[in-house]
C-alpha positions as CSV (number, residue, x, y, z in Angstrom):
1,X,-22.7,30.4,-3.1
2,X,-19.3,29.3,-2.3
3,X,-17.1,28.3,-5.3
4,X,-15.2,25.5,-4.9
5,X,-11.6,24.3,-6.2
6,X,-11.1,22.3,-9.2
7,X,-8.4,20.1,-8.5
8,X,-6.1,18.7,-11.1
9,X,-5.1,14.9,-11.3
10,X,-1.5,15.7,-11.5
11,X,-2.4,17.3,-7.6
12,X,-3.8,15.2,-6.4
13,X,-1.0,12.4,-7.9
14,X,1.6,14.6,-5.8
15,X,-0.8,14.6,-2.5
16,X,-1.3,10.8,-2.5
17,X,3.0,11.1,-3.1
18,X,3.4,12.8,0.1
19,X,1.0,11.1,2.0
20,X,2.3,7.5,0.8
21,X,6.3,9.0,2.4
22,X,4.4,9.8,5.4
23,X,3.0,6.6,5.7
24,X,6.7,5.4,5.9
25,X,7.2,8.1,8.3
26,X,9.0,10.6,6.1
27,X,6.9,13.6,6.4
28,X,8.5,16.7,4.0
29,X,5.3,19.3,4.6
30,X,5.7,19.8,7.9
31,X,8.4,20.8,10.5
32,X,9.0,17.8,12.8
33,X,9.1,20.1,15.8
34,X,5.5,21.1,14.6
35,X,4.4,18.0,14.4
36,X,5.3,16.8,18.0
37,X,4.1,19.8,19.4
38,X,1.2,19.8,17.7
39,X,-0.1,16.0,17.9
40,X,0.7,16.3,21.4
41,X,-2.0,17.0,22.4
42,X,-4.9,14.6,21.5
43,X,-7.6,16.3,19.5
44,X,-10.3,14.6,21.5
45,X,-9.0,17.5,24.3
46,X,-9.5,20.2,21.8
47,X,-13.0,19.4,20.0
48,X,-11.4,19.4,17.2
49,X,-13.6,17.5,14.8
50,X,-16.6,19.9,14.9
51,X,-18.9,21.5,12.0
52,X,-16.9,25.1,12.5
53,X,-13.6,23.3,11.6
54,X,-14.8,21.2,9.2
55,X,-15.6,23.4,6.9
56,X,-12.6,25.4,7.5
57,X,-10.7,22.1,7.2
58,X,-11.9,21.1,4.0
59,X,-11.2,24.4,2.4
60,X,-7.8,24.7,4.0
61,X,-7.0,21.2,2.7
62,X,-8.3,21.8,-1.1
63,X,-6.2,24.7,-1.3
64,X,-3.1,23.0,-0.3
65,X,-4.3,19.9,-3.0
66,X,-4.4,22.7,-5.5
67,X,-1.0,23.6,-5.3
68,X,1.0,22.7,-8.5
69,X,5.1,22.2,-6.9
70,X,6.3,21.1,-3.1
71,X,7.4,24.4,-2.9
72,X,4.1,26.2,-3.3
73,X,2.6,23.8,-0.9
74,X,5.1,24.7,1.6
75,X,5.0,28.3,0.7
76,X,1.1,28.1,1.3
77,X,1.5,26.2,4.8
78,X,4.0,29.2,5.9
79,X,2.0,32.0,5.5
80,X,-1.3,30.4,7.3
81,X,-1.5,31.5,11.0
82,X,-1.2,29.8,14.0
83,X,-4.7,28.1,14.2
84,X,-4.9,27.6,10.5
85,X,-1.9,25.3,10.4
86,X,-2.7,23.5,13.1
87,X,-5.9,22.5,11.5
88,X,-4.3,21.5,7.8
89,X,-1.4,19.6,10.5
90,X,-4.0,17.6,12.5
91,X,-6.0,16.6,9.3
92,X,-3.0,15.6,7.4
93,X,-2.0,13.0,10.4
94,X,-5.7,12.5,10.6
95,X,-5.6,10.9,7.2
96,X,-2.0,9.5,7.0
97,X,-3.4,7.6,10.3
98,X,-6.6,6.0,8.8
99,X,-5.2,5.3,5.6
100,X,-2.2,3.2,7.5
101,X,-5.3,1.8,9.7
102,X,-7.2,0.8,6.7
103,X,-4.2,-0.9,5.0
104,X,-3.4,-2.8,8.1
105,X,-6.8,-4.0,8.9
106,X,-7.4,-4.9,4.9
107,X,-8.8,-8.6,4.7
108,X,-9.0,-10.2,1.6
């Protein structure tokens, strides 16, 4: 049975930190040449949301949660490979974009 990550509040604090400058388009994690590369091409091209990945995702993203500085995130996202950063890249966005859809479609 897989063990999974505890991950601290003072984590996650600094996750929802970088995600809320990303929201304002100030995104520290990842190289912007990366990025546009990257997001380039649309993931509905690539299958990108299926169960293989999703896993792999969610794993991918916990461990980068459960880094304690910026630097250690950073230093984890540089020594994934190729595919492995794309994935963490593409979900990042993916959650930066539905948390600014959410916001903007929030009715009282």
């Amino acid at each position: 049975m897989k063990q999974r990550l505890m991950i601290e509040d003072s984590n996650l604090d600094a996750i929802e930190s970088l995600l809320s400058m990303s929201l304002r388009g100030i995104h520290h994690l990842f190289d912007h040449q990366d990025i546009a590369r990257i997001l380039s091409i649309p993931t509905e091209e690539i299958d990108f949301f299926n169960f293989k990945n999703m896993d792999k995702i969610q794993d991918l993203f916990l461990e980068l949660i459960q880094k304690e500085s910026f630097e250690e995130k950073k230093e984890f996202l540089s020594n994934l490979d190729t595919e492995n950063y794309e994935l963490v890249l593409r979900a990042y966005f993916h959650i930066v974009e539905n948390t600014a859809l959410a916001a903007h479609n929030f009715k009282h």
